[in-house]
Structures are given as C-alpha cells and as structure tokens.
C-alpha positions in Angstrom: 137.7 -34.9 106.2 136.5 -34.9 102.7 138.7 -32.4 100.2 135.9 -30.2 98.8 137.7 -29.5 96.0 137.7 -33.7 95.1 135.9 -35.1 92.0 132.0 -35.1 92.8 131.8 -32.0 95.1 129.6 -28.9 93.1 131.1 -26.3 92.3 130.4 -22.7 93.8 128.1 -20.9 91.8 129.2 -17.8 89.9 127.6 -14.6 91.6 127.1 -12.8 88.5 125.1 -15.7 87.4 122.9 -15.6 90.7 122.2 -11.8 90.0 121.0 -12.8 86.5 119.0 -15.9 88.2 117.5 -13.1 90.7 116.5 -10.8 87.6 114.9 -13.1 85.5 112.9 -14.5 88.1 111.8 -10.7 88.9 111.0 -10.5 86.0 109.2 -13.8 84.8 106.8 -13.5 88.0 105.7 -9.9 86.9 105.4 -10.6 83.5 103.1 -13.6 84.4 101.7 -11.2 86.9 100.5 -9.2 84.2 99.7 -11.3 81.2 97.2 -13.7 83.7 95.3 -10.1 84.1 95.6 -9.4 80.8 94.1 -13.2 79.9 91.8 -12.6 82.5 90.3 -9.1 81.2 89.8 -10.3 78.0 87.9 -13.8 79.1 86.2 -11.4 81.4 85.4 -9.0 77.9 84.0 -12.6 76.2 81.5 -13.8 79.2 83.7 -16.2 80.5 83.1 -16.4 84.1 86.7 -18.0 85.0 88.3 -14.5 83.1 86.6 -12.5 86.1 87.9 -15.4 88.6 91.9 -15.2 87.9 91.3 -11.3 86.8 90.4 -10.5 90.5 92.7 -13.4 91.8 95.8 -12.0 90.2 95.1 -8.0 90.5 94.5 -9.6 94.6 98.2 -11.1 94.4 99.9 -8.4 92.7 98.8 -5.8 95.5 100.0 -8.5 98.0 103.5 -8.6 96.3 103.4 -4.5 96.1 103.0 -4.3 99.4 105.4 -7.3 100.4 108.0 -5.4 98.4 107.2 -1.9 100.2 107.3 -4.0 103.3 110.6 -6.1 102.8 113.2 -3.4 101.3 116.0 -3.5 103.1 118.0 -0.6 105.0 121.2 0.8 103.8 123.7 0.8 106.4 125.7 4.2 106.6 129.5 3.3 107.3 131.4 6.0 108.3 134.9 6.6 107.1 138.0 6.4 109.2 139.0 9.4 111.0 142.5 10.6 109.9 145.3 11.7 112.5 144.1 15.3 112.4 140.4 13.9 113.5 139.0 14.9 110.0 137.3 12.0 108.5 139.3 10.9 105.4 138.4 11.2 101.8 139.1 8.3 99.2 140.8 9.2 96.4 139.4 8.7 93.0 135.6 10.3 94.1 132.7 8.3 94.8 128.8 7.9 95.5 126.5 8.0 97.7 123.1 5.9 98.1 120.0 7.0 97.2 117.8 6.4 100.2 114.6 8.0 98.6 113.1 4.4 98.2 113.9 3.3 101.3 112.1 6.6 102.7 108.9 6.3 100.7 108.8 2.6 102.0 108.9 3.5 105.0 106.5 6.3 105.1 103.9 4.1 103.6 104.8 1.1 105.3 103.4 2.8 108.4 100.5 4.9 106.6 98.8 1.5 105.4 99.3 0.0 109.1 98.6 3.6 110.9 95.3 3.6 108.3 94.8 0.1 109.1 94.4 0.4 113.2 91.8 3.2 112.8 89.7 2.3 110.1 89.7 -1.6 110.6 85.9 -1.2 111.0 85.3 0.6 107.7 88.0 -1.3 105.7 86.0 -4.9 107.2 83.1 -3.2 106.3 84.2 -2.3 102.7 85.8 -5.5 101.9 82.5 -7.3 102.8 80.6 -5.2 100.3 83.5 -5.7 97.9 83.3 -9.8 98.5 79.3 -9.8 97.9 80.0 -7.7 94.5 82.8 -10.5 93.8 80.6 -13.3 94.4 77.9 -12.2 92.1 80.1 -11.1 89.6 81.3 -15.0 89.4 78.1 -16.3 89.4 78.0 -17.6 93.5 74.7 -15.1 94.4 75.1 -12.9 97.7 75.6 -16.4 99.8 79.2 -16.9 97.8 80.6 -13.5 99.6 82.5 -15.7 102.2 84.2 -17.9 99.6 84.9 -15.4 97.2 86.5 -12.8 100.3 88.7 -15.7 101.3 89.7 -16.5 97.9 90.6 -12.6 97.3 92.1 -12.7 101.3 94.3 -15.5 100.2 95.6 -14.1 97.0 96.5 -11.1 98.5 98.8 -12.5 101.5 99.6 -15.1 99.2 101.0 -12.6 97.0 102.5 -10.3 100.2 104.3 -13.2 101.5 105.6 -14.2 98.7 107.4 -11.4 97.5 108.4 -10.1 101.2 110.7 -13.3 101.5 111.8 -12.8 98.2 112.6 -8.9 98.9 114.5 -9.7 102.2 116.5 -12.7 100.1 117.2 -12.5 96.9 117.1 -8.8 96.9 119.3 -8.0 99.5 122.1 -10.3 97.9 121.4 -8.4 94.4 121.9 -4.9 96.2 125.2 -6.1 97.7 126.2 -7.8 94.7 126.3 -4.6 92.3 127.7 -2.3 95.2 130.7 -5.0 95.9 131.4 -4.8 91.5 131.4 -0.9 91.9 133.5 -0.6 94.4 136.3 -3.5 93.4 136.5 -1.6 89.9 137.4 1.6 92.0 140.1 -0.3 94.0 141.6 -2.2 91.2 142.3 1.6 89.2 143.8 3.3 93.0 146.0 0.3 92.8 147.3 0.5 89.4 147.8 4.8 90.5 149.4 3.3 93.3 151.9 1.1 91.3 152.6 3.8 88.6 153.7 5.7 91.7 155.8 3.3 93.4 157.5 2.5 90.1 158.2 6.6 89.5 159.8 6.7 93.2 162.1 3.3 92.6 163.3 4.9 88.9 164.2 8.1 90.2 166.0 6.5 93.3 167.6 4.3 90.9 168.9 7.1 88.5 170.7 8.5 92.1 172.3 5.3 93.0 174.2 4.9 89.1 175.1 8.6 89.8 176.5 7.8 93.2 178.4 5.1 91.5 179.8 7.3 88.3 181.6 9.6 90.9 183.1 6.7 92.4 184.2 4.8 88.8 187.4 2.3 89.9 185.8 1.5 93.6 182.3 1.3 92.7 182.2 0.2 89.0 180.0 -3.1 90.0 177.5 -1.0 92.4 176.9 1.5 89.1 176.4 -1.2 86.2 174.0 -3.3 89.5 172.2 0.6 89.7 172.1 0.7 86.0 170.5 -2.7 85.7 168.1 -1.8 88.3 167.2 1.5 87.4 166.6 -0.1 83.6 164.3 -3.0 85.3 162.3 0.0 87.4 162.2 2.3 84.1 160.4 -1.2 82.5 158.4 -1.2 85.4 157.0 1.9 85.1 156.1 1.9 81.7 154.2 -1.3 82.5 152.2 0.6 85.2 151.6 3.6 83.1 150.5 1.3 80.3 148.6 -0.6 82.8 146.7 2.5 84.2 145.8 3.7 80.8 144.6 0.6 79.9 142.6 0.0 83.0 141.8 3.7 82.9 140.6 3.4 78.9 138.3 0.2 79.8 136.6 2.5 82.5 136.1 5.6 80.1 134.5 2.8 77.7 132.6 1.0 80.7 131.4 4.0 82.0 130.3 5.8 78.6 128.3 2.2 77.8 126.6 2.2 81.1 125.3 6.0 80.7 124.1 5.2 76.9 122.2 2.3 78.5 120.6 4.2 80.9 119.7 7.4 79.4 120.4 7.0 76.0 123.3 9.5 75.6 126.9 9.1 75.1 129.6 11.3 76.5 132.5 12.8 74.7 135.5 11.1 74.6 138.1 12.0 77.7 141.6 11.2 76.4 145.3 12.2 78.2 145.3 13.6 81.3 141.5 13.2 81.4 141.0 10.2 81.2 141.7 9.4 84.8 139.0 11.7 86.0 136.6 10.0 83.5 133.2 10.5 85.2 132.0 6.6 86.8 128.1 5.9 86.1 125.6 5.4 89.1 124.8 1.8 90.6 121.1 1.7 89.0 124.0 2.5 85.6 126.7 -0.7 86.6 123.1 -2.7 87.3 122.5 -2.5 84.0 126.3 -2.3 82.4 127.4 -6.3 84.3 123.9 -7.6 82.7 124.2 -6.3 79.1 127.7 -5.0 78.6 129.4 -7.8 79.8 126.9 -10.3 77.8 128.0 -8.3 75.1 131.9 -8.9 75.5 130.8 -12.2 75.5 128.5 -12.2 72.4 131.7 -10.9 70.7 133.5 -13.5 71.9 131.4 -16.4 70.8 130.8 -14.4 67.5 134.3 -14.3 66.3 135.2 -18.0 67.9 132.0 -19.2 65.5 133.3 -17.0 63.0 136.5 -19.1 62.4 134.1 -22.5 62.0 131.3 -21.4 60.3 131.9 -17.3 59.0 128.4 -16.4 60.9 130.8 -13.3 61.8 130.8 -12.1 58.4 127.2 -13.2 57.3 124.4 -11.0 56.9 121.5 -12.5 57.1 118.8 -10.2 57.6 120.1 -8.5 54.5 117.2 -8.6 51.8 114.6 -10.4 54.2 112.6 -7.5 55.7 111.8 -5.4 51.5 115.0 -3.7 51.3 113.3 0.1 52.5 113.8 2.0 55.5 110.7 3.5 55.0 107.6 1.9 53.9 104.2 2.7 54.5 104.4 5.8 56.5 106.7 3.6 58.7 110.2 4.7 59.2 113.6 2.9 60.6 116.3 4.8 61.4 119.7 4.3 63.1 122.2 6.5 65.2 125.8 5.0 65.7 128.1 6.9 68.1 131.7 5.7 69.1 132.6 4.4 73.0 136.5 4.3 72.4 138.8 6.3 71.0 139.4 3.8 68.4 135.7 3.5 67.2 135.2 -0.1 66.8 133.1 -0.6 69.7 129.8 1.9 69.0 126.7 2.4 71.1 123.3 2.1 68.4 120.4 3.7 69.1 117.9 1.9 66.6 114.5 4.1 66.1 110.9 2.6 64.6 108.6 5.6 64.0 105.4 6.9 62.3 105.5 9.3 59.6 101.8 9.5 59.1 100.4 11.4 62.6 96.7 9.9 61.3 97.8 6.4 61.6 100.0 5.7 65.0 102.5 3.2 65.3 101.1 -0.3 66.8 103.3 -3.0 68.4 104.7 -5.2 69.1 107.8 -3.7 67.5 110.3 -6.7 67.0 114.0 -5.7 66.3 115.8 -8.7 64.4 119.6 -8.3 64.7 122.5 -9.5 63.5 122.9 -13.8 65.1 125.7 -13.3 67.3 123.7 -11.2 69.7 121.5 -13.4 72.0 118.4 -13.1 71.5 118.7 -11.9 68.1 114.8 -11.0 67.7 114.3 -8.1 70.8 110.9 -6.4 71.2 111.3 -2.3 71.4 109.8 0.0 73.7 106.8 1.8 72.3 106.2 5.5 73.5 105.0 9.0 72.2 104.0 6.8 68.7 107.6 6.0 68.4 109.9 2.7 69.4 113.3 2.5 70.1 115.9 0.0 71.0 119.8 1.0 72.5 122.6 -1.9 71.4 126.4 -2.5 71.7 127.8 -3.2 68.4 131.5 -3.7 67.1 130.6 -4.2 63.3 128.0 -3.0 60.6 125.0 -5.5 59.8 121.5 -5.5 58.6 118.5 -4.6 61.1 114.9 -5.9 60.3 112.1 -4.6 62.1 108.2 -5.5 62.2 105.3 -3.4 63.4 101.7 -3.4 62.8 101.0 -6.9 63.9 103.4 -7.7 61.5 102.1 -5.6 58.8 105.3 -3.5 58.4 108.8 -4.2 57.7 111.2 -2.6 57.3 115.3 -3.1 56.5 118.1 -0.9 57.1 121.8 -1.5 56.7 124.3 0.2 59.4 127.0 0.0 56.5 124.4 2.5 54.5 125.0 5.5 57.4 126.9 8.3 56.8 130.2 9.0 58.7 130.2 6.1 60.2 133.9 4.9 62.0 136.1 3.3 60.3 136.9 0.8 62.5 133.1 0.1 62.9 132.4 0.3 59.8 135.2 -2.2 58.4 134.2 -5.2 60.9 
C-alpha cells in the first residue's frame, strides 16, 4: 500500500482556500453575467445586431441561474441538543446563534409558486413565449420565420443558465455554508476550553495549598510530603496563571475578531469591553465571520508579508502615494475624508472608514471611485461603493499612510494623509 504521505502524493487542499476558490468564482460568473449585458445594451444602443443577440442570451442565462439558485439552496438541518438528567434540554455555555431560515423559506415559497404557476398556465406562458420568440427574431434581423431559432436559442440559455448554477448551489455552496458554521463554532470551543483549563488549574491550586497545610501540622513526619505539596502547588499556581493569561489572550483576540467582523458588516465599531467583560464580548453573526475569515485574516496576513518585506526592502515604512494624487483633500467640489477608530485596547490595529463625497449638490459624484492604498494591502487600488452621491470604502489598518483616490472618470484626485487626523492613537499613529 502506497504511504500517502510519500514524495509525489498532492497535498490536501486548504479549506479556507476552497471557500475563497468558491467566492471568486461566485463572483467572476456574475460579474461576467452582468458586464456581457452591459456590452450587449450598449452594441444594442449602436445598431449592432450581435449587442441585441448576447443582450437577450445573457439576461436568458441569468434568469436560468436565479432560478437554479432559488431551486438548489440547501435545507438547514435543526439538531437538537442533548437532554440533561432532569429531561430539560441543555444549554451551552458561552451563548450562541441560531440560523436564519428566512432564505430558505422564500425559496421555497417560490420554488413552488413558479411550478404551481407553471401547471396552470402552461397554455398562456407557451403562448407568450411564442409571441416573445417572433419579437426576438425580428429584433435580430431573422423575419417572423426565425421565431423557432431564436426561442430555442433563448430556451437554451435559460436552462443552460438554471443547470448551471443549480449544480453549483447544491456543491460548492453547501461546502461554503458548512465551512463558515464549522470556523464559528471551533472558535466557540477553543475559548470553553481555555474557561475550562483556568478552572481546572484554580481547583488543583487550592487543593494543593491544603495538602502543604496538611503537611506543616505534621513538620518532622511529613517534611518531604510538604516541600512535594509546595512544589506542586507552585507548578499548579504557574499553571493557572498560564490559563488565565491564556483566556485573556484568546478572550482579547475574540473582542478584536468580533469588533472587526461588525465594522465590516455594518460599518460600526463597538466600544471596547475590557476585565470582567471581556468574556461576554458579544460574537458577530455567520453572514459577519463570512466576511471576517475572507478579509480579516488576509489582513493578518498582509501584515505579515508587510513587515517581512519591510526588513528587505523598507516598503513598510514607504509612502508612496504621498504627493501623487495634488496633495488636497478637497478639490473641485470633491472631498476625501477619513474616520480611524481603534479594535484593541492597545490601538495599533484600527478599523478606517475612508469616505469620497460631493460638496457641490449641482454636480453628483461619478465613478468609478478607485481607492489607492498603501502596497502592502493586496490589491492596493480597490474600487468604492457609490451611493446617495457619496462612496465609501471600510479597511483594517495597523499604521498611518497616504490614500489617493480618483473620481470623475479620472477627473478628480484627491490625497489625504491618515498621519494628518486628529486624535489619532498612538500606537496607530507611530507605525
């Protein structure tokens, strides 16, 4: 039998990286999704036949995948927890969540309103999407005759489309769901069993502290059995304060884990719990950790390449978006702001809510916005969200540097350094 650990056999794939294979793909097909109808409207807008062809081909394969991915969400199992000796069920401590089904539900619902709509009016929808093929066909130039080709080419876009994302709803989907709940709940058991530990140490100390008492009484008999207590209650006292310093450390990361997931989701930031608080720090939802293993943990590892590039080539320290984008924060009845607010207690790590806004309510900001940060983020050049005239982009940061921003088509830029901000931390503000 072959030793699958030998030279030659692949390795196993990481899961975190198949949940970032599952979301870019997710996300590559949409996008292409929507730029082919974008393409297509505006060949459509110039006369080109071949714009109306892939307009009505991809809007056909988008509602196919829509309703593939109505059709193919999977069904959260309810597991119920173990009864306790009194017959009550039992409660874990530490809290929890529960799912939100409310996807699942309108799935379903509608799932069985397009088939229930389907059986009765199969005459009228035939009838329809004959009418709709003859339309197609003499929009693409094929005369009334072309209604057959053009209704099988919209037929087989749209179950093209259906298929397609069904199988990728009952695959790849399914292993992302179970993949974010199994990283929620291992965080919860790794900080009940460093409670746990803190615990145990506290009971062996104090049982410990009896036995060297025991032994005092009894000096000239049991002199060896005290300094053996002694040395073991010194070796449990050491043990404890590496499970209290264990459980504040695990119970820190959480605070800053879960304060980072929130400002990633919504944009807010929580104050700071410290002491006895901090073990009931509040934990984010799943849609929050989703989000938080994507961007927070590639940013503990932007940090990391940062500062191990820093010691080659000082791209840590650099600046170089400093100067390149006119120096002003506001030009042009364009303005670029910044809000910095702290996720630790010690303030190095910050959450940065970077803001691109009109100031003129004649002339609305146009995109794309493009953010250019500092080089040790990947990528450094990130496109903002545009909305209500205003665009703004949420980082992770653990040092000051110069943003850049362009708007207008390019037509504005703008520059603003974080190390310019008032009351900024001063651990932030020193790296």
């Amino acid at each position: 039998m072959n030793d699958p650990t030998a030279a030659g056999a692949p390795a196993a794939r990481n899961p975190g990286d198949q949940v970032a294979a599952i979301q870019k793909a997710a996300l590559r097909i949409l996008g292409g999704l929507f730029a082919g109808i974008v393409v297509a409207a505006a060949l459509a807008a110039s006369d080109y036949v071949v714009g109306a062809v892939l307009g009505a081909v991809f809007a056909a394969m988008l509602s196919g995948a829509t309703l593939g991915f109505l059709f193919g969400i999977p069904r959260s199992l309810a597991v119920a927890a173990p009864a306790a000796g009194n017959g009550q069920p039992t409660v874990a401590p530490g809290g929890g969540f529960a799912h939100n089904t409310n996807l699942e539900q309108i799935s379903d619902w509608l799932t069985k309103i397009v088939v229930g709509i389907g059986l009765v009016e199969a005459q009228r929808i035939s009838s329809e999407f004959q009418a709709l093929s003859r339309q197609v066909a003499i929009a693409w130039g094929l005369g009334a005759d072309g209604a057959p080709s053009a209704g099988f080419v919209l037929l087989a876009s749209l179950l093209f489309g259906f298929i397609g994302f069904y199988i990728w709803t009952r695959t790849a989907f399914v292993y992302y769901l179970e993949y974010n709940e199994t990283a929620v709940a291992a965080e919860r058991r790794e900080r009940e069993l460093a409670e746990r530990r803190a615990a145990d140490a506290e009971e062996v100390a104090q049982q410990a502290k009896q036995d060297a008492e025991a032994a005092e009484r009894n000096a000239d008999l049991e002199r060896e059995r005290k300094a053996q207590a002694e040395q073991a209650a010194r070796e449990a006292d050491e043990q404890a304060r590496q499970a209290r310093e264990q459980a504040e450390q695990a119970s820190s990361e959480a605070q800053e884990m879960s304060r980072a997931a929130s400002f990633l989701q919504s944009g807010t930031v929580a104050p700071l719990q410290v002491g006895a608080q901090r073990a009931r720090s509040v934990w984010p939802t799943r849609e929050s950790w989703t989000r938080l293993i994507g961007d927070y943990k590639q940013y503990k590892q932007d940090i990391a390449s940062g500062e191990a590039a820093a010691a080659q080539q000082d791209v840590w320290d650099s600046d170089p978006n400093l100067g390149r984008f006119g120096g002003q924060a506001s030009a042009g009845g364009r303005e670029l702001s910044a809000q910095v607010q702290p996720l630790s207690e010690t303030g190095q790590t910050c959450a940065v809510t970077i803001r691109v806004r009109s100031l003129d309510p004649a002339r609305p900001l146009r995109g794309p916005v493009r953010i250019h940060l500092h080089p040790t983020f990947d990528p450094a050049v990130r496109e903002a969200l545009l909305s209500d005239g205003a665009a703004e982009l949420r980082i992770i940061a653990a040092g000051v540097f110069t943003i850049g921003a362009e708007a207008d088509d390019g037509a504005t830029r703008l520059e603003l350094n974080l190390a310019d901000l008032p009351d900024l931390p001063p651990a932030f503000a020193a790296n």
